[in-house]
ROFILUM-26200 format. One record per residue: z, y, x of N, C-alpha, C in turn; residue number from 1; residue in three letters. Coordinates in Angstrom, 1 decimal. Atoms other than C-alpha are relative to their C-alpha. Layout:
BEGIN
     n_c3     n_c2     n_c1    ca_c3    ca_c2    ca_c1     c_c3     c_c2     c_c1    nr   rest
        Z        Y        X        Z        Y        X        Z        Y        X   NUM    Ala
...
This chain:
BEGIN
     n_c3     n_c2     n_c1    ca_c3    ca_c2    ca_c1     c_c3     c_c2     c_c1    nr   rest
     -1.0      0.6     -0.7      6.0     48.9    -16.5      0.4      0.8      1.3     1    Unk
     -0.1     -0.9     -1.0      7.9     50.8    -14.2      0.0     -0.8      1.7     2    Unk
     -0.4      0.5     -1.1      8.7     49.9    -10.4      0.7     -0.6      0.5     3    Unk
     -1.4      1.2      0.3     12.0     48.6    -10.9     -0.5     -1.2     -0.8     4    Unk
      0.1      1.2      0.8     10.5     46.2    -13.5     -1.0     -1.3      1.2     5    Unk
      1.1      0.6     -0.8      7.6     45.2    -11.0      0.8     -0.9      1.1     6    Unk
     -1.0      0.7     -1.0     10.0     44.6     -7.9      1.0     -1.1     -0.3     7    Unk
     -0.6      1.1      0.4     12.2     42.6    -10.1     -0.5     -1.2      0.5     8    Unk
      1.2      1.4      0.7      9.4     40.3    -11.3     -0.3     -0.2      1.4     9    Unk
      0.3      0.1     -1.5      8.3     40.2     -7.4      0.7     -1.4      0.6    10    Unk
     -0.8      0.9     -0.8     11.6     38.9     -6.2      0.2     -0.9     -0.9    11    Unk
     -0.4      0.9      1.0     12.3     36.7     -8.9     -1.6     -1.1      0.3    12    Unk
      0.8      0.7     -0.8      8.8     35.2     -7.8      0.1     -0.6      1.4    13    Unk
     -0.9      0.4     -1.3     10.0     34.8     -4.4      0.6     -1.0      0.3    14    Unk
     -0.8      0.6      0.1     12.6     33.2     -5.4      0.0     -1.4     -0.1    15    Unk
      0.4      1.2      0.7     10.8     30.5     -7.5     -0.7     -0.6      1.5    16    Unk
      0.7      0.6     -0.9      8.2     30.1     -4.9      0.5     -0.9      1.1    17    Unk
     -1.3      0.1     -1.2     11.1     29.8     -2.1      0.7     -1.4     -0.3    18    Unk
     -0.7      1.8      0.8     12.9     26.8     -4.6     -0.7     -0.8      0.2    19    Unk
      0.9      1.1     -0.1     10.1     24.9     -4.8     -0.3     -0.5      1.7    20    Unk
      0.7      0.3     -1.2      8.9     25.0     -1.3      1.2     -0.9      1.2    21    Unk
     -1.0      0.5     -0.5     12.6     24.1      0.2      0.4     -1.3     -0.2    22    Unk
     -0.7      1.5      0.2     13.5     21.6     -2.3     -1.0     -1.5     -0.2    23    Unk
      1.0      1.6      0.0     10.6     18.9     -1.9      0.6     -1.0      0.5    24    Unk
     -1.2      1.1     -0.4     13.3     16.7      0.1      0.9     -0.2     -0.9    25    Unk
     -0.8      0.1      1.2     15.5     17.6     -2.9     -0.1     -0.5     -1.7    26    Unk
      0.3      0.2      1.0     13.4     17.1     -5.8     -0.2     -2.2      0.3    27    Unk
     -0.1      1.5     -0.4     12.6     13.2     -4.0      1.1     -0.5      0.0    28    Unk
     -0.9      0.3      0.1     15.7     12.7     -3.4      0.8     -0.5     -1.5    29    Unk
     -0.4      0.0      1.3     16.8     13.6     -7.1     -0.9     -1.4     -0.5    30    Unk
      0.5      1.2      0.7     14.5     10.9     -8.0      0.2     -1.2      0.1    31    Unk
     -0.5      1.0     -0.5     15.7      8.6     -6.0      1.1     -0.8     -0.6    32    Unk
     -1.2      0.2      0.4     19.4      8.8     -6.9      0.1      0.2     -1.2    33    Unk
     -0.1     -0.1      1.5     18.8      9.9    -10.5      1.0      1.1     -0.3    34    Unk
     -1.1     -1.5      0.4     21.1     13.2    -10.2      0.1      1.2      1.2    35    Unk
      0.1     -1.2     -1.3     20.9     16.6     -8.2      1.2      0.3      0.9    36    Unk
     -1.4      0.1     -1.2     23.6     16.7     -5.3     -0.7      1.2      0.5    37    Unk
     -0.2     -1.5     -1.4     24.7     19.9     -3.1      0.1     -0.9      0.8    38    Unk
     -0.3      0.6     -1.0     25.5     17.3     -0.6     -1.0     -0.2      0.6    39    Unk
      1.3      0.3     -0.6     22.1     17.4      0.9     -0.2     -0.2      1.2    40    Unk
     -0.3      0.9     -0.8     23.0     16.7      4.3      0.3     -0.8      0.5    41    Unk
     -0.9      0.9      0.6     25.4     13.9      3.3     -1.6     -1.2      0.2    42    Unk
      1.1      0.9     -0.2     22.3     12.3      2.4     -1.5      0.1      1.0    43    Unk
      1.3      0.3     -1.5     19.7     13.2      5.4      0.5     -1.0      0.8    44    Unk
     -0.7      1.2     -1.2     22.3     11.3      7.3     -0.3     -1.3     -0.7    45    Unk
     -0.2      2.0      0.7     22.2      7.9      5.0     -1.6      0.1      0.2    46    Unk
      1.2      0.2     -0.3     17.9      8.5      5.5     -0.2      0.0      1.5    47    Unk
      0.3      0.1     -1.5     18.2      8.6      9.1      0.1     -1.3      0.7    48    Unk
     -0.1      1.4     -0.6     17.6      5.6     11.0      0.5      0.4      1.6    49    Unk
     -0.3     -0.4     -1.2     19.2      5.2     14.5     -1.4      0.6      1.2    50    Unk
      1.0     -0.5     -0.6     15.6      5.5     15.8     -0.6      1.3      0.3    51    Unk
      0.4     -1.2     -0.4     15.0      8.9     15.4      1.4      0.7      0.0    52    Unk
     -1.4     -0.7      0.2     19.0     10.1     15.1      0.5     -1.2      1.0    53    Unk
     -0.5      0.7     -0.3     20.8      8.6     17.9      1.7      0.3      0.3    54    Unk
     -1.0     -1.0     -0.1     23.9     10.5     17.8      1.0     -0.8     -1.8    55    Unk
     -0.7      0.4      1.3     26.2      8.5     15.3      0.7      0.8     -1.3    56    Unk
     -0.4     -0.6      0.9     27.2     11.2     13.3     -1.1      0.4     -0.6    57    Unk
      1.0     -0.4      0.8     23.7     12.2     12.4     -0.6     -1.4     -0.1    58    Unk
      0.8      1.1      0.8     22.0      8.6     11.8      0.9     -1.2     -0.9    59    Unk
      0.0      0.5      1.4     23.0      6.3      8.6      1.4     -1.3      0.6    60    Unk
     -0.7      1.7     -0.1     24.7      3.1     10.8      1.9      0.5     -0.9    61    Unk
     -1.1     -0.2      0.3     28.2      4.8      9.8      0.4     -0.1     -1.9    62    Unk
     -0.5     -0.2      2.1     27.6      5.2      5.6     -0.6     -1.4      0.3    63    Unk
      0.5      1.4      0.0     25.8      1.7      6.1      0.9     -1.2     -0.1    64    Unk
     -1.2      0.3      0.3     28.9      0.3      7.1      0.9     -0.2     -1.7    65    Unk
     -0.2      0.0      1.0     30.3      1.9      4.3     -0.3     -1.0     -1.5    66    Unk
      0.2      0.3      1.0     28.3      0.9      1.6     -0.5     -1.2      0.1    67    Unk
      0.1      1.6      0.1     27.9     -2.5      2.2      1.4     -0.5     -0.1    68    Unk
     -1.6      0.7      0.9     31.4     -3.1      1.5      0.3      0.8     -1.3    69    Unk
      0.4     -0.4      1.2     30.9     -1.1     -1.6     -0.4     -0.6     -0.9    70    Unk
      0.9      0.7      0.7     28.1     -2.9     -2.7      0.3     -1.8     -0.3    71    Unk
     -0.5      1.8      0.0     30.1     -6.2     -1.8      1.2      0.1     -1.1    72    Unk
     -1.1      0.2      1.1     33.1     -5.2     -3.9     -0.5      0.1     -1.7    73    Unk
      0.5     -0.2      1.1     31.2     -3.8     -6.8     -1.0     -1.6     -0.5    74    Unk
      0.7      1.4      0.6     28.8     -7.3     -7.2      1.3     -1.3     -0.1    75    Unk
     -1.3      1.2     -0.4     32.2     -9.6     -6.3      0.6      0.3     -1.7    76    Unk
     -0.3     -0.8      1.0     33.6     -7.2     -9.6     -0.9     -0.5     -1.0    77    Unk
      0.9      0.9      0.7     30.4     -8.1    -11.5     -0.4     -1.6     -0.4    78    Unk
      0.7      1.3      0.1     29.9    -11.6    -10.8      1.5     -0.7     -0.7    79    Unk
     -0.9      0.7      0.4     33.6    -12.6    -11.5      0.5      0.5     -1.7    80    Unk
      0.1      0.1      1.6     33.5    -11.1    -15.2     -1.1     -0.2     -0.8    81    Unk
      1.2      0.7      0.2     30.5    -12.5    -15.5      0.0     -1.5     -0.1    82    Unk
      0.1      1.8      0.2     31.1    -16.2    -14.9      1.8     -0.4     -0.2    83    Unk
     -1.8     -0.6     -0.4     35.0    -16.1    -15.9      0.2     -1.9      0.0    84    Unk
     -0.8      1.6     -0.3     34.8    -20.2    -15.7     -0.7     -0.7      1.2    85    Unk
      0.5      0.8     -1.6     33.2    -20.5    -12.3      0.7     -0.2      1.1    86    Unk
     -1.2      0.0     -1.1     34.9    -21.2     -9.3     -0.5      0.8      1.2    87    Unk
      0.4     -0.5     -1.4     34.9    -19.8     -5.7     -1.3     -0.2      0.7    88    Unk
      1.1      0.7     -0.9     32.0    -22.1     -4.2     -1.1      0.9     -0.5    89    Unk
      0.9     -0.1      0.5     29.6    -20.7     -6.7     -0.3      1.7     -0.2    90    Unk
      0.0     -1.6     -0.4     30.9    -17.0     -6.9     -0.5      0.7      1.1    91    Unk
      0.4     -0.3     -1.6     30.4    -16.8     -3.3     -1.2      0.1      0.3    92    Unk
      0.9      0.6     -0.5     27.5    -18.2     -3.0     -1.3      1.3     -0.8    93    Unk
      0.5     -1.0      0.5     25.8    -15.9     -5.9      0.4      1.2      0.7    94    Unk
      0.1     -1.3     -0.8     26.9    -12.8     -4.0     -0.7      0.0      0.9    95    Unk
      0.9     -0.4     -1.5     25.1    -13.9     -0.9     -1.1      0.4     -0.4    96    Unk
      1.6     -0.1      0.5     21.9    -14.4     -2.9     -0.2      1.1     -0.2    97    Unk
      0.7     -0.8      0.7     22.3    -11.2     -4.4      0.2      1.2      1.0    98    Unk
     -0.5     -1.5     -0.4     23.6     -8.6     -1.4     -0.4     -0.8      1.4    99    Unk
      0.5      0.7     -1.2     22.0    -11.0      1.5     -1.3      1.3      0.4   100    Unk
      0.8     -1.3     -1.2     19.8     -8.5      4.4     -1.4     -0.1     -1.2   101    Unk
      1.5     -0.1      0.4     16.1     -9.7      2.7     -0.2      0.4     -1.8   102    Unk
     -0.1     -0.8      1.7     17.3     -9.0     -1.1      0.2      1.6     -0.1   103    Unk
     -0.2     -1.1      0.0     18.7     -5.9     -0.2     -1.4      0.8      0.3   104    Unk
      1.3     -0.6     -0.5     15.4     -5.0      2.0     -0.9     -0.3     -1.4   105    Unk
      0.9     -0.2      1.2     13.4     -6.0     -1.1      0.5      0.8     -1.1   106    Unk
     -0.1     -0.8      0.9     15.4     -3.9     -3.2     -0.6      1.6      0.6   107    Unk
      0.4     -1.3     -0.8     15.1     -1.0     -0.9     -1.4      0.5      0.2   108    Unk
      1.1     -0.4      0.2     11.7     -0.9     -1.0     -0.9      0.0     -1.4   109    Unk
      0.2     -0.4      1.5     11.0     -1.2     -4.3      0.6      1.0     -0.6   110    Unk
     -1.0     -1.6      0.6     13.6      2.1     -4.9     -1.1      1.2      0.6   111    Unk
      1.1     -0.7     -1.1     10.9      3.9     -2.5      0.6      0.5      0.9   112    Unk
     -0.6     -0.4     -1.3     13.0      3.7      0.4     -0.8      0.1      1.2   113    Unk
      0.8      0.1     -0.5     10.2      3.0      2.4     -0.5      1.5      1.0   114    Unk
      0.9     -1.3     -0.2      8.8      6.0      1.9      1.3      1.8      0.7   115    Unk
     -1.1     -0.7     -0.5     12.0      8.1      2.6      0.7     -0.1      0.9   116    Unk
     -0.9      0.1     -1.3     13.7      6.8      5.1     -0.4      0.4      1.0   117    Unk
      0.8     -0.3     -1.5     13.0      8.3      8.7      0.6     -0.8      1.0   118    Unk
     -0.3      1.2     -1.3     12.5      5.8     11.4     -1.2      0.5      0.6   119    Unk
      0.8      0.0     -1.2     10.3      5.9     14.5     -1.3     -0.6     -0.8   120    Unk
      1.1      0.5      0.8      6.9      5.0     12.6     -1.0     -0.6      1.1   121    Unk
      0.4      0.3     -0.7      5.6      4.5     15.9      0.2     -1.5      1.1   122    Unk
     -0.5      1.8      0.2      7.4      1.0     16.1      0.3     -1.0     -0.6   123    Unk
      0.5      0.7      0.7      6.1     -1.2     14.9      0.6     -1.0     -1.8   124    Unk
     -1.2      0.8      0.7      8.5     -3.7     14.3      1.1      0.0     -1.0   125    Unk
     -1.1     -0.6      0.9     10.9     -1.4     12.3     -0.6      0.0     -1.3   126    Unk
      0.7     -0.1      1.2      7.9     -1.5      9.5      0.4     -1.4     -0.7   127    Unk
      0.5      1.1      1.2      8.5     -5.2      8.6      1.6     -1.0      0.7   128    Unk
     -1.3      0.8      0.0     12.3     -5.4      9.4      1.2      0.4     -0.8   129    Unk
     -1.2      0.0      0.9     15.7     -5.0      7.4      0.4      1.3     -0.3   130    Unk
     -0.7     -1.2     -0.2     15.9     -1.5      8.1     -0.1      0.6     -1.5   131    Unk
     -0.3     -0.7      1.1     15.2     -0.2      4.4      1.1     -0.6     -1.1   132    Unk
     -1.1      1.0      0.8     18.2     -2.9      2.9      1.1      1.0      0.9   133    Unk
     -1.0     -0.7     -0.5     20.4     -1.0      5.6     -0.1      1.7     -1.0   134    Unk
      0.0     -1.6      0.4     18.9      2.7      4.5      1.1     -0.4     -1.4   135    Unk
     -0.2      0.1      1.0     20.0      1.1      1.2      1.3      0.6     -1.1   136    Unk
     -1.6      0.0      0.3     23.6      0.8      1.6      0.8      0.9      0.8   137    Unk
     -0.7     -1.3      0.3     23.8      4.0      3.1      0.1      0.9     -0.6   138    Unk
     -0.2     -0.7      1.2     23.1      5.6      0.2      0.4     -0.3     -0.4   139    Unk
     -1.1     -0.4      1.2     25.2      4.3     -1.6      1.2      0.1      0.6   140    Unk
     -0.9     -0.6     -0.9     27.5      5.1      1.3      0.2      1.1     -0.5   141    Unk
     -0.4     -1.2      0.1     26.8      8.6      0.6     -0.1      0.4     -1.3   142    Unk
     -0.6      0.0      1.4     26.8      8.1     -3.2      1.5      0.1     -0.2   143    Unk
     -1.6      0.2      0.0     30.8      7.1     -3.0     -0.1      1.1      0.5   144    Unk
     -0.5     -1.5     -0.6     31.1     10.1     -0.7      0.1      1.3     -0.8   145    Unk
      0.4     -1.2      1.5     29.6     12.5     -3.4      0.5     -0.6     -0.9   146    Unk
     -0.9     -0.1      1.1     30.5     10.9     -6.3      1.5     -1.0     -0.6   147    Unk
     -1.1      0.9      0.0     33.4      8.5     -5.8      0.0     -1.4     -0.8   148    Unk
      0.5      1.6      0.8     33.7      4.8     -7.0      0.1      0.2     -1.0   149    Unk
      0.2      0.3      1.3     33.6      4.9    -10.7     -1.7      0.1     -0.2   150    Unk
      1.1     -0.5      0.4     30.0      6.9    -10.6     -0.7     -1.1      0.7   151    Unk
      0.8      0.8     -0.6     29.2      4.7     -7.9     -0.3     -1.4     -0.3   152    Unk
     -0.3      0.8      0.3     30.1      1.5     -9.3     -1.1     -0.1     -1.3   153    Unk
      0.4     -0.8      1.3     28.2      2.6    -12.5     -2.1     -0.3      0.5   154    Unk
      1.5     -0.2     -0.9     25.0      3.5     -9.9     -0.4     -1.5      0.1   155    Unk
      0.4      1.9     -0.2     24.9     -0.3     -8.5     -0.3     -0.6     -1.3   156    Unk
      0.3      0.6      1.1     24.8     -1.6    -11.6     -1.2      0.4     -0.9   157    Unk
      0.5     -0.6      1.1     22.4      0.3    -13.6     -1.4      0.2      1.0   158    Unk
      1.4     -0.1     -1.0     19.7      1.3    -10.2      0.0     -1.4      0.6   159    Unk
      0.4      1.1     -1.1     20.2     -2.3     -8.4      0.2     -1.4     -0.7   160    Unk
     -0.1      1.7      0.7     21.5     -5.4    -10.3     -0.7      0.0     -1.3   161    Unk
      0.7      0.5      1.4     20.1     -4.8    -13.9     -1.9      0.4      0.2   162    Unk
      1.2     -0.3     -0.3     16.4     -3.6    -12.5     -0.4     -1.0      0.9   163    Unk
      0.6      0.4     -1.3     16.2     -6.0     -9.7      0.6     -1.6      0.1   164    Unk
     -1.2      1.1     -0.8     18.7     -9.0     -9.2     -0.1     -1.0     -2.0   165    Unk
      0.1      0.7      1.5     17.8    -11.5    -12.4      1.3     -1.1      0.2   166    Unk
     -0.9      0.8     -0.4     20.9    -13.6    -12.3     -0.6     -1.6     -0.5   167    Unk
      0.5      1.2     -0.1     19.2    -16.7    -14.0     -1.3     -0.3      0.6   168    Unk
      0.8      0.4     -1.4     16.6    -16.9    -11.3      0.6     -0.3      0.9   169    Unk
     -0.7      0.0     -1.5     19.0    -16.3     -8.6      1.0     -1.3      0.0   170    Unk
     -0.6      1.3      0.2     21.0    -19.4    -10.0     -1.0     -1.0      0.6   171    Unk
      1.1      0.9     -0.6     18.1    -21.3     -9.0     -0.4     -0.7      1.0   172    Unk
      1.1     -0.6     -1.2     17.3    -19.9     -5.8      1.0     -1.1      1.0   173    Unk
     -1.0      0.6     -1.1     18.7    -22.4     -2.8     -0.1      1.4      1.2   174    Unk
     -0.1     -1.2     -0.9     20.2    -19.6     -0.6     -0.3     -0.1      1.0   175    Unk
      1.0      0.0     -1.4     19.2    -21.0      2.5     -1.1     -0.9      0.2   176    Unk
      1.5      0.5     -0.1     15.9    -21.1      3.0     -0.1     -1.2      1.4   177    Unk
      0.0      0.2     -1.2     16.3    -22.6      6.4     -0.3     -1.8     -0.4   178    Unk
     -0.3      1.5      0.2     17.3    -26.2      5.0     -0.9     -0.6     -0.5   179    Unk
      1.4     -0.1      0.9     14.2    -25.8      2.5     -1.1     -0.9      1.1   180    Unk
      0.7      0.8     -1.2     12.2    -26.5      5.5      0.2     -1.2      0.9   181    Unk
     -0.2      0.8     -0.5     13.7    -28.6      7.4      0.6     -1.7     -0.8   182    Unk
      0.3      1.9      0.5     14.2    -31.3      4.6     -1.4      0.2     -0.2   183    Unk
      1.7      1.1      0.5     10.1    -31.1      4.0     -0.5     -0.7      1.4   184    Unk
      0.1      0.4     -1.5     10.1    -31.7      8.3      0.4     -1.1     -0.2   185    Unk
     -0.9      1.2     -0.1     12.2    -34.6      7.5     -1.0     -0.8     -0.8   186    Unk
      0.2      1.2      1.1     10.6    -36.4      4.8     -2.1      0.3      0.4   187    Unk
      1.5      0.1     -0.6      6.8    -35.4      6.5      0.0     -0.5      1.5   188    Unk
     -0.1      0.6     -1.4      8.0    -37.1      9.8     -0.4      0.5      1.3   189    Unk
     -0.4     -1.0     -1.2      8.1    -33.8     11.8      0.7      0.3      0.2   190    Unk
     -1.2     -1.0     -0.9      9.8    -32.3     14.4     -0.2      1.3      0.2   191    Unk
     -0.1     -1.1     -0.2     11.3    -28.9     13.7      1.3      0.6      0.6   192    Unk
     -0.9     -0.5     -1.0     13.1    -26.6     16.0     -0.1      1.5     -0.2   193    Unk
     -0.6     -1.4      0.0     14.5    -22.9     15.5      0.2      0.2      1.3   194    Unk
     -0.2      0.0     -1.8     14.3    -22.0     19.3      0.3      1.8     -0.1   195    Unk
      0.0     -1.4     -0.2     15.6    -18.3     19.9     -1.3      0.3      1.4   196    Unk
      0.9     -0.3     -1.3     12.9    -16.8     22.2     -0.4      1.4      0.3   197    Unk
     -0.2     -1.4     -0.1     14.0    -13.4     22.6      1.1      0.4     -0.4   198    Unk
     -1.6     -0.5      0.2     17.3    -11.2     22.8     -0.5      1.5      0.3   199    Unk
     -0.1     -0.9     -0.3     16.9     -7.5     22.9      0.8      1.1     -0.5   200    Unk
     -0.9     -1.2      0.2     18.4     -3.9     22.7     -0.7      0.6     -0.7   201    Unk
      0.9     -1.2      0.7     17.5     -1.3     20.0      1.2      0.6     -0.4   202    Unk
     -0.7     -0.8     -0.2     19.5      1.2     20.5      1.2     -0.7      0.4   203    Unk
     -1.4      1.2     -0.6     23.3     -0.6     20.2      0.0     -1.0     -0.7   204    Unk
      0.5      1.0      0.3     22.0     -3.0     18.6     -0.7     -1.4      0.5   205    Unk
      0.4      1.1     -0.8     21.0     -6.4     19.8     -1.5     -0.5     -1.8   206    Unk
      0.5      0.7      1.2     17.9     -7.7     17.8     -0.7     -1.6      0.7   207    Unk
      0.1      1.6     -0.7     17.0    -11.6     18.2     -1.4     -0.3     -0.7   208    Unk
      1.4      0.5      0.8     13.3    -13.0     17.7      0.2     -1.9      0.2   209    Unk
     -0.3      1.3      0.2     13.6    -16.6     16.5     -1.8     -0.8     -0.6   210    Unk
      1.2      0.8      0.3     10.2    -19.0     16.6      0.6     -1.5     -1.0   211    Unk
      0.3      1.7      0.6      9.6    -21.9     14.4     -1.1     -0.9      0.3   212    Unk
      0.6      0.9     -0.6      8.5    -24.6     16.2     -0.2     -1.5     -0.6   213    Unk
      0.9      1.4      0.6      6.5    -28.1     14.5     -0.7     -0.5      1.0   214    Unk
      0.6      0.9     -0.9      5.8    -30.5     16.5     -0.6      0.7      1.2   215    Unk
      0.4     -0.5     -1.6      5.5    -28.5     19.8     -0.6      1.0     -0.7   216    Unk
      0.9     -0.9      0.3      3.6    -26.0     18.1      0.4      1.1     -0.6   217    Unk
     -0.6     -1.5      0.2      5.1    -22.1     17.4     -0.6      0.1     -1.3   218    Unk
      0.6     -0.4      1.5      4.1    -21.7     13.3      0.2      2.1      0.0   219    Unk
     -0.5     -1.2      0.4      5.9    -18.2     13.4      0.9      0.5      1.2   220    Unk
     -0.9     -0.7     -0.4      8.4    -15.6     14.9      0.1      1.3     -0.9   221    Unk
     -0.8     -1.2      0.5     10.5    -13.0     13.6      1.2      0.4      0.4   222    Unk
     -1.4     -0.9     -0.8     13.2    -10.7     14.3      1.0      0.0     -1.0   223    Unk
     -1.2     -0.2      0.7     16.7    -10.0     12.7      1.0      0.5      0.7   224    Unk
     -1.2      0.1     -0.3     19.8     -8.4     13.7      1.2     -0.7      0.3   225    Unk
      0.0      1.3     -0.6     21.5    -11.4     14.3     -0.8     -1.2     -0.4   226    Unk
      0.8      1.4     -0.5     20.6    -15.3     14.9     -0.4     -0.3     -1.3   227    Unk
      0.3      0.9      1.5     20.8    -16.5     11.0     -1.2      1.0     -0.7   228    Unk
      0.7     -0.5      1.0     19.3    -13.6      9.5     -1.9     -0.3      0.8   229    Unk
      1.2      0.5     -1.0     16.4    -14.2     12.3     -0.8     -1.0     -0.8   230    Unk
      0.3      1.3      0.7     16.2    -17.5     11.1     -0.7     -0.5     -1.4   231    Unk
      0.0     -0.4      1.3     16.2    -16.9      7.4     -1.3      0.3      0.0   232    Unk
      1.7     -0.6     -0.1     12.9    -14.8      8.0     -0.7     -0.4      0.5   233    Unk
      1.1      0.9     -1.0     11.4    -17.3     10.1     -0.3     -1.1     -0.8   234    Unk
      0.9      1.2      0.9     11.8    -20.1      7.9     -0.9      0.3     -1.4   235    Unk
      1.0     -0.8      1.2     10.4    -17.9      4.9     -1.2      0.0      0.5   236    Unk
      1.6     -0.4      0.1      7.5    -16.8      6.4     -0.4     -1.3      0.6   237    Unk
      1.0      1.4     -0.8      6.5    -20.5      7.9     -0.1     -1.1     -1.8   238    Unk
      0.2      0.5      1.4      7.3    -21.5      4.3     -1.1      0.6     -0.8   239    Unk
      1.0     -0.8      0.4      4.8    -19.3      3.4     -1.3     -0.3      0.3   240    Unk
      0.7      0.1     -1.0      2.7    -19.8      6.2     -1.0     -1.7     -0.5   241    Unk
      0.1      1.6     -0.1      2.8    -23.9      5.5     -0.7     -0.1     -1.8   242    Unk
      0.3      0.1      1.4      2.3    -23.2      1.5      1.0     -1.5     -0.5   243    Unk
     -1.1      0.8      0.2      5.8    -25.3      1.2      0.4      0.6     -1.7   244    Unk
C-alpha cells in the first residue's frame, strides 16, 4: 500500500472519528424526532430553557408559543373527525384533557425530554415543574419550522396522541381535578381552601405556589405558571397525598 493509499485511509478515519464525536447531540436528537435535520440550531433553541438562555432568541419561550398553537390546531383537527356527532361542550373539553400543562409534561417526559432539555439543574423546582410539556411544544415549534404542517401534523399524531393520549380513558377523566376534591371535603364535612401563598419572578415569568389547606391544616403546595394550573397540581398531589 502506497502513501497516498495510507493518508487516504487516515483521513477518511478522521473523518469518521470527527462524525461521531460531533454528532452525539445529533444522533439523540434524531431519536427523539425520528428523522435527521440540518437545522441543528433550530432545535438547540426549542431544548433551551429560559434558565440557562436568557436572551429570547436563544431560549425555547418563542417556538413554545409556537407550537402550542400547533399542537392545539392539529388535536381540534383530530378530535372533530373523530367524534363527527359531538358537540362543542365535549370537543372542548377533550382537547383540554389532552393538550392541558400536566398531560403535556407527562408526555414530555416519557419522549425523554427530561433528559434533553437544558435547564438550570441546580433548581430545584424546575425538576418537578411543567417545564418538559413547554420543551415539548417547542419542538414541535421547531418541527413546523423544519418541516412545515403536513409533516408536522403527521408527527403529533403518530409520536403524541396514538403512543400516549388513550381517548377512551380520557373520556373518563373529570378534567378538573380541583372539584374532585372539594366534593370529597364536602360530603366528609371538611373545610377546604386553595390559599395562594406565594407570587414570584423566574425570569419574565411570574410563577404562583398554591397550598391546600383542610381544616386549618396545609396537606400540600405546588407551583404553576399561573393560579389554575397551580391549583390543578395541588389538588392532584393532596389527592394523592389523601389516597382520594
Amino acid at each position: 500500500m502506497d502513501g497516498r493509499s495510507i493518508s487516504f485511509i487516515l483521513k477518511r478515519l478522521r473523518h469518521i472519528f470527527s462524525f461521531f464525536k460531533k454528532s452525539e447531540f445529533e444522533i439523540n436528537l434524531s431519536h427523539l424526532i425520528g428523522y435527521r435535520t440540518k437545522s441543528i440550531l433550530l432545535f438547540q433553541t426549542a431544548l433551551n430553557h429560559r434558565s440557562v438562555k436568557d436572551n429570547p432568541t436563544e431560549n425555547n419561550e418563542r417556538l413554545e408559543f409556537l407550537g402550542d398553537a400547533i399542537i392545539s390546531a392539529v388535536v381540534a383537527d383530530y378530535l372533530f373527525k373523530k367524534y363527527p356527532y359531538k358537540g362543542e361542550g365535549f370537543l372542548t373539553e377533550m382537547r383540554s384533557k389532552m393538550v392541558n400543562r400536566q398531560q403535556l409534561n407527562h408526555i414530555g417526559v416519557q419522549m425523554g425530554l427530561r433528559k434533553m432539555t437544558r435547564f438550570n439543574k441546580m433548581d430545584g423546582s424546575l425538576r418537578t415543574s411543567q417545564i418538559f410539556g413547554n420543551t415539548l411544544e417547542a419542538l414541535v415549534g421547531a418541527i413546523y419550522l423544519d418541516k412545515k404542517y403536513d409533516f408536522t401534523k403527521v408527527w403529533i399524531l403518530e409520536k403524541m396522541i396514538q403512543p400516549y393520549l388513550f381517548m377512551e380513558d380520557l373520556e373518563q377523566i373529570d378534567i378538573n381535578i380541583k372539584n374532585k376534591i372539594i366534593g370529597w371535603a364536602s360530603k366528609q364535612g371538611k373545610q377546604i381552601d386553595f390559599v395562594l401563598a406565594g407570587e414570584q419572578l423566574e425570569g419574565r415569568r411570574r410563577l404562583f405556589t398554591i397550598n391546600v389547606v383542610i381544616d386549618g391544616e396545609v396537606v400540600t403546595a405546588q407551583r404553576g405558571y399561573t393560579k389554575k394550573d397551580a391549583s390543578q397540581l395541588a389538588a392532584q398531589k393532596a389527592i394523592e397525598i389523601l389516597g382520594i
